[in-house]
N, C-alpha and C positions, 0 to 999 in steps of 0.2 A: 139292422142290416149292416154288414160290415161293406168300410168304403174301399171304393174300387182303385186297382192302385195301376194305374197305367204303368206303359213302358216309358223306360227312359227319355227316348226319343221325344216323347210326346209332352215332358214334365217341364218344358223350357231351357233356355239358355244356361249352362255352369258358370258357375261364376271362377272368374280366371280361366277360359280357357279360351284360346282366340277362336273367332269365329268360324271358321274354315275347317279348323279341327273340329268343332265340335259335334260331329257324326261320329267320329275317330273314337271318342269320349263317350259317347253314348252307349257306341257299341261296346265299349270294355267293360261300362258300370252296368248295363244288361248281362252281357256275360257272367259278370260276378255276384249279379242278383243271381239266377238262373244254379250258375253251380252249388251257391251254398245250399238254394233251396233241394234243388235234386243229391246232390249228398247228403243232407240232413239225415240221421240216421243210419248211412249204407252199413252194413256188417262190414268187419274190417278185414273177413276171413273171401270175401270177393274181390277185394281190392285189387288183384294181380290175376284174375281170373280174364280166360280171352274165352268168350261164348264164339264156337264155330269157326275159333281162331283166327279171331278179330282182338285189335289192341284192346288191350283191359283198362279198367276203369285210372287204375294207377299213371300209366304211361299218359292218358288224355291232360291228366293235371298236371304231371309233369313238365309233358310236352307244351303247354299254353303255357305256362311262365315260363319255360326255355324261347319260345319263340317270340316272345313279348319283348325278354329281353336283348334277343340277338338282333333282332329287326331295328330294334332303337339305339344297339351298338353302330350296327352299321349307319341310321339314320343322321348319327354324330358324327359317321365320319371316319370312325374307329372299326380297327379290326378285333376280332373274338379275341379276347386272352386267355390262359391257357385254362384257368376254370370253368370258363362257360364251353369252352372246347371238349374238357371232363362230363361236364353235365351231360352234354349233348349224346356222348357215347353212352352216359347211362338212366336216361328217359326210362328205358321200356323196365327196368330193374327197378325194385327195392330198393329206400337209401339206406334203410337197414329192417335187422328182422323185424324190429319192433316197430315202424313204421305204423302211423296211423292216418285213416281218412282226414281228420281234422290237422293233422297236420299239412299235408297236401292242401286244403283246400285253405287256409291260412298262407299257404305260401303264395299260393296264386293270388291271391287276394293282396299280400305284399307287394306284389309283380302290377298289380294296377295300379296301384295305389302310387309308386315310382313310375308307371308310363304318364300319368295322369298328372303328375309332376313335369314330366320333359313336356308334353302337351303344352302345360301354360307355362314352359319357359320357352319354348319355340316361337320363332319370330317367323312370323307368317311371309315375310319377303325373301325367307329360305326357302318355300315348299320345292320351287324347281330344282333348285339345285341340285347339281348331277351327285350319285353317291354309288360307290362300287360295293357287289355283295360281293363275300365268301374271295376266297384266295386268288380264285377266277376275276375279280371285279367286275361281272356282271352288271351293267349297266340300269340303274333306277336313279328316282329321286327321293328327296326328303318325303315329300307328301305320297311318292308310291309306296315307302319302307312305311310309314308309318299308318297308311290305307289298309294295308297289308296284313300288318300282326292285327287287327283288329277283324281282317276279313279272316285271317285264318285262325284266330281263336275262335270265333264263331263257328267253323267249317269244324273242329273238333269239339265243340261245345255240343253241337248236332248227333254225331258220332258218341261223343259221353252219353247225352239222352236216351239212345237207343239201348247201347248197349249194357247201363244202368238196367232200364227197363226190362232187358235181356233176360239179364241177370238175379231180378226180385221177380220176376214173372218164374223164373223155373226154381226158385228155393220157396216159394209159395206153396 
């Protein structure tokens, strides 16, 4: 009988990672369980595909390491540079023709793997502090920007699932 493998959450404390964070961290290393396993496999000829014209599977992976890492630009303090600015406009595209699943999902996988880093360099007597988003400096703090890219890779991780599913359910 193969053993059961909980969720993150449920696995105990990360080592290094302050305490208060570590929801923040749970939910990213669930997220990135989660992706590799639901992409395993995906054909690479759906990858850009929008069922019903809904974001395709491409732009979800995109878009989570885009917003993982802008959330913790700003969590620092710092405004978008002109690359992450680039990205952002090009999410829902192609980075190129040859593009592959496994690549995407190795990037995002990168992208936690450096929140997961600022996580346990974060000094937990920062969470309040005030931090401005986007050009507006919309008002948040360190622990809402970084609550944040963790609730909203989840909120597309949900969306990836589906439309995954979408998408092998009608090539079946």
């Amino acid at each position: 009988m193969a053993e059961k493998k909980y969720e993150v959450w449920l696995r105990g404390p990360l080592d290094h990672i302050p305490a208060l964070l570590q929801p923040i961290a749970h939910s990213l290393l669930q997220a990135r369980e989660e992706v590799n396993t639901l992409m395993e496999d995906f054909p690479e000829t759906l990858l850009w595909e929008k069922p019903a014209g809904v974001a395709s599977p491409g732009f979800h992976l995109q878009h989570m390491k885009g917003v993982i890492d802008r959330l913790l630009t700003y969590a620092k303090g710092e405004m978008l540079n002109a690359d992450q600015l680039q990205y952002l406009k090009q999410e829902e595209q192609s980075p190129s023709p040859s593009c592959k699943v496994v690549e995407l999902v190795e990037q995002f996988n990168r992208q936690v793997d450096k929140a997961l880093a600022e996580l346990s360099a974060t000094d937990e007597a920062t969470l309040t502090s005030a931090r401005g988003v986007g050009r507006a400096q919309l008002p948040s703090t360190v622990l809402g920007l970084l609550t944040h890219a963790a609730e909203h890779t989840q909120r597309h991780l949900g969306q990836l699932l589906v439309t995954v599913s979408i998408l092998k359910n009608k090539q079946a």
